[in-house]
N, C-alpha and C positions, 0 to 999 in steps of 0.2 A: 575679877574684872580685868581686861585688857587694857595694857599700858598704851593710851592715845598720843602719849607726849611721845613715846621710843617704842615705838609699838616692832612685835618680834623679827617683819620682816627689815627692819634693820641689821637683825644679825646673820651677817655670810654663813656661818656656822663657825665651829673651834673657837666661841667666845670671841670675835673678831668683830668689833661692831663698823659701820660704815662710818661712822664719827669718826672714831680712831684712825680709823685709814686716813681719813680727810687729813688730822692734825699731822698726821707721819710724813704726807708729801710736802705739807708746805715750815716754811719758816715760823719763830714765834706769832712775830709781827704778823706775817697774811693769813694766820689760824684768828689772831685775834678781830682783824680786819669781817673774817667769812661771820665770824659768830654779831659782830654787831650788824654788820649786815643784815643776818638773819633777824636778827632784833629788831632792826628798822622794817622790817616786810611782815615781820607777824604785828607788830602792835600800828603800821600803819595799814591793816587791810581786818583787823579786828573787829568793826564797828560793820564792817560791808560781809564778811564772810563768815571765821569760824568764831566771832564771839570771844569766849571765854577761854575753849580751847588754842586760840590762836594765843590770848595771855598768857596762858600755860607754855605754851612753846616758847615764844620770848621769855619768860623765866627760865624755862629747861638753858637757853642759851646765853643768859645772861648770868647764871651759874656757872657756867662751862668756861666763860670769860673771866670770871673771876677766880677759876681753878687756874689760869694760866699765869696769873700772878700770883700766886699762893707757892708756886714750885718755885 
């Protein structure tokens, strides 16, 4: 089954995923900033669009948030 949360056309190729890119331009702080962002647009548009999968994405990013305090 296809990854819907990071599905493959995220990756440029050479393991290089577009996340990554995103956190290498910016500072801790505006990486943390983009991902709650993201949190607030999937679980405030969840009820109107993708449901469950939009849950799933706000997890996907609400992990990735919490990876940044983990380092």
């Amino acid at each position: 089954m296809k990854d819907k949360i990071n599905p493959d056309h995220y990756n440029a190729g050479e393991g290089l995923q577009c996340i990554d890119f995103i956190e290498a331009s910016m500072t801790v702080e505006e990486f943390r900033a983009y991902c709650r962002g993201n949190i607030l647009k999937y679980t405030f548009r969840c009820n109107n669009k993708g449901g469950l999968e939009d849950i799933q994405k706000a997890e996907w990013y609400i992990k990735k948030l919490i990876s940044t305090h983990e380092t």
